[in-house]
N, C-alpha and C positions, 0 to 999 in steps of 0.2 A: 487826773480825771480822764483827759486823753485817753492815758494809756490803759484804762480800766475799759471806755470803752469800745477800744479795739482789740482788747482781750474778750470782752461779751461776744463781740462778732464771733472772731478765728474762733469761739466754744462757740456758737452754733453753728457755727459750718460744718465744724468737725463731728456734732453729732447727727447733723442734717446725712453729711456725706458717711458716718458708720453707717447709717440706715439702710443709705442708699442698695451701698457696696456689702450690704450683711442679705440684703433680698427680700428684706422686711417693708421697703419703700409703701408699699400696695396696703399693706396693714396701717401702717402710719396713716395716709391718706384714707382710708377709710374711716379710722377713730377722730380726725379730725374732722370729717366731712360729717359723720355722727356729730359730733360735740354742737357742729356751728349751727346742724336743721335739727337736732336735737331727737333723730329720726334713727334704723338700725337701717345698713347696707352697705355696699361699696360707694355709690352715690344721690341719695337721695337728693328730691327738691323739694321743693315749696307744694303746698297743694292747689293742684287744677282749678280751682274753682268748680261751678258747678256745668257740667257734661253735656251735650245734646251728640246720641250716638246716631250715626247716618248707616242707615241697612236695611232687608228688608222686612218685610214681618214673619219673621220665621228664627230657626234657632241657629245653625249655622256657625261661622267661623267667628261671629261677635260673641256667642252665649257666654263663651270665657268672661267676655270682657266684661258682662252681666252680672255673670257672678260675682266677680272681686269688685265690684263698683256695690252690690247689693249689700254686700258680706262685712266691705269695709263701710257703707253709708256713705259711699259717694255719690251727691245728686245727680240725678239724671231725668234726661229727657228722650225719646226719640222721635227720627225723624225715618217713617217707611215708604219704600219704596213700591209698588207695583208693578206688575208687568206692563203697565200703561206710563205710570211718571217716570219708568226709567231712563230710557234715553233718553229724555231732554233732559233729565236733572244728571244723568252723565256727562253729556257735552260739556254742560254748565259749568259740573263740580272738574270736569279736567281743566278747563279753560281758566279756572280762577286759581285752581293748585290745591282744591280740597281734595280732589282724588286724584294724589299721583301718580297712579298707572291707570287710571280709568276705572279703579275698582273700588268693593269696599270691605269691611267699614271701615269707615273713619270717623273724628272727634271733632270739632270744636268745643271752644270751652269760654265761661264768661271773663276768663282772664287772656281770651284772644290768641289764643294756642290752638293749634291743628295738625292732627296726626291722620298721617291712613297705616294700613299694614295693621294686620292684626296682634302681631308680636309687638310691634313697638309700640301698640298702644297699651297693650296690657303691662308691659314691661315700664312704659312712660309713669301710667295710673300705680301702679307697685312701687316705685319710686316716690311720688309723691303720697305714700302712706307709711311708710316705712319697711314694704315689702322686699326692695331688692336686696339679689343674692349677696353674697359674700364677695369681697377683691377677689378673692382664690379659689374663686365657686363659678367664675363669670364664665369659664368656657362649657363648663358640664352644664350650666343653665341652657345656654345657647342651643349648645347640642341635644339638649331634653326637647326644647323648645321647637328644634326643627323636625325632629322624630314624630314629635306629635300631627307637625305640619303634614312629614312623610305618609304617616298613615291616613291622616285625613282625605288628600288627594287619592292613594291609592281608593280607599272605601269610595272615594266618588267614581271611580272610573265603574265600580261594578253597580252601586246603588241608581245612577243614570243612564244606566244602562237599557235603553227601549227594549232588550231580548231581557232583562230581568227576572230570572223564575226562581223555584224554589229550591231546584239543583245549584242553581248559582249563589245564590243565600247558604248555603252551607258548606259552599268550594271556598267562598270565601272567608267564613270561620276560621276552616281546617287551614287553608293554604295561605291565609296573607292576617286575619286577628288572631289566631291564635300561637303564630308567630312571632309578630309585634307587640305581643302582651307582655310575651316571656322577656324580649329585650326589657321592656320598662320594669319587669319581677328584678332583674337583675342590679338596675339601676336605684332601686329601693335600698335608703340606706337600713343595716341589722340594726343599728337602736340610733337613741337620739334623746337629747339631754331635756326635751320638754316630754311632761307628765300626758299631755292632751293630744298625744299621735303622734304618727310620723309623716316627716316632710322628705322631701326629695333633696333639699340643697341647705345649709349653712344651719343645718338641727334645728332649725324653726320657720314657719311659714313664708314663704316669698310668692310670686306672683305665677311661677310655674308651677307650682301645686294645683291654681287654680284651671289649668291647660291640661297637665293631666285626670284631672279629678272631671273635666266636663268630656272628655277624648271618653274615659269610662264609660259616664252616665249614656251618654248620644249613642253609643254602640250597643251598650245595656237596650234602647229605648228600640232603637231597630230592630233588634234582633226582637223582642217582645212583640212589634209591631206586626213583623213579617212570619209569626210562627203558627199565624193563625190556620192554615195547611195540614199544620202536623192533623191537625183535630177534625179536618175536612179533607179526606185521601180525595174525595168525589173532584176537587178543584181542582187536581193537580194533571194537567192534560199532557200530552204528548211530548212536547218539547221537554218536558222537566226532568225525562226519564235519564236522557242521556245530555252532558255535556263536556265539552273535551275528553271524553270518555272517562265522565264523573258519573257512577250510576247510579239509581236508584239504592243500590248496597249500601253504597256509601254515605248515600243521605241518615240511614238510620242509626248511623255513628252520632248524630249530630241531632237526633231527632230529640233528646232529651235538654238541649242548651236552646230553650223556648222563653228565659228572665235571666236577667240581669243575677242572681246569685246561681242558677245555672254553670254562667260562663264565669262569674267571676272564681268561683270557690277552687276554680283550676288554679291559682296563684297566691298562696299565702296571705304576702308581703302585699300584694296587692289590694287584697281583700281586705286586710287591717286597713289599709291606708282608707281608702276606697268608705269601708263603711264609720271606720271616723271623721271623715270629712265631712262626710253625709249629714252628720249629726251638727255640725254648727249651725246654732241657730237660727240665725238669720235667714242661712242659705237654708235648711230646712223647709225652712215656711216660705223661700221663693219656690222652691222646688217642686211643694205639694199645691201651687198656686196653680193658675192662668196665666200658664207661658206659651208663649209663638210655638207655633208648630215645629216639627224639623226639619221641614223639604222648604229648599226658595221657591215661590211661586213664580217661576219663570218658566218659558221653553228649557 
């Protein structure tokens, strides 16, 4: 009996370490980490409980988080900030450890969980739904994930811009979204084994679809927002003629990318993905709803 089993071990060891040593380790771990939360990813968990998101009343770097908390029926609650509550509820939130860098958003949850960082929260919440990536997908997530970060920051440095005109609105199309598009056209996988669209990672939905599916919509919604000019030449005064010696010529390259299928329809891949996504229903009907604005109301 002994010896039977200490033969069961030395056979698992031996198939633990073929695993190992075949490269397969990471797949292993993942189909067991499926089996045990009964959920699809490299690591799922348990689910959050129910959510109270900390931000302001506006759409901004939480909306992601909105959507896949709306999309999957994750509960939620928030808590806005003002140009008045904020700093104290700053101090507060750094002092006690809900806002790790002083910023936000961040989560509490009624299972006593707290996250800040926008990626980790959505990535956290994807997790406990069954959304995260694939073991073998974790770095092209990441990197989808900071891409989107990239451009985000970038569109901020010109959208708060106190010189903001209507030359700049469409320098910045041409020379930094219409750039940035084409990276993620590329990123877009050619097919993918589920009937109801394409995703970005592991042939079916994860939490980064829902990162670049709102990166779209928000640029789609600016750009809609600020085209109002094209239709009123009378508005557009002095400063807008020239900038870095962007002229006027050049504005009228740009003068027809006024919606969202406009700009999009420049991108395939994007544009499938883009307007299938569109279409879940959930997100739908947040989408055609009463949502926060998309400027923080701050200085």
């Amino acid at each position: 009996m002994a010896l039977t089993v200490v033969n069961c071990i030395f056979g698992i060891i031996s198939i633990i370490a073929t695993i190992i040593y075949s490269g397969r380790s990471s797949l292993f771990t993942q189909k067991l980490n499926e089996l045990l939360h009964w959920k699809s990813g490299c690591n799922p968990i348990s689910s959050v409980g129910n959510v109270t998101l900390h931000y302001f009343a506006a759409q901004g770097k939480a909306e992601a988080i909105r959507m896949l908390m709306v999309d999957q029926q994750i509960p939620f609650t928030e808590t806005n900030y003002t140009e008045q509550t904020w700093p104290n509820a700053k101090y507060n939130g750094t002092a006690t450890g809900l806002f790790t860098f002083g910023q936000v958003p961040a989560i509490t949850t009624s299972k006593g969980l707290q996250f800040a960082d926008s990626k980790v929260i959505i990535q956290v919440l994807g997790r406990s739904v069954g959304l995260d990536c694939d073991c073998a997908d974790i770095t092209k997530c990441d990197t989808i994930a900071a891409g989107v970060n990239d451009l985000y920051m970038n569109r901020s440095k010109v959208w708060n811009d106190p010189n903001f005109s209507y030359s700049t609105r469409n320098k910045f199309i041409n020379d930094i979204l219409f750039t940035w598009l084409g990276y993620f056209e590329r990123l877009v996988p050619n097919s993918t084994s589920e009937s109801d669209g394409i995703y970005f990672s592991s042939e079916r939905l994860t939490w980064v679809d829902y990162l670049v599916f709102e990166l779209i919509e928000s640029n789609c919604d600016l750009i809609s927002q600020t085209a109002v000019k094209q239709n009123n030449p009378d508005s557009v005064n002095e400063q807008d003629v020239v900038v870095n010696n962007y002229t006027k010529e050049d504005d009228e390259k740009y003068e027809n990318i006024k919606d969202c299928q406009s700009l999009i329809e420049n991108f395939p891949k994007l544009n499938t993905f883009y307007k299938s996504f569109r279409n879940r229903s959930r997100l739908k009907t947040y989408l055609n709803g009463n949502r926060h604005s998309l400027f923080i109301p701050l200085p």
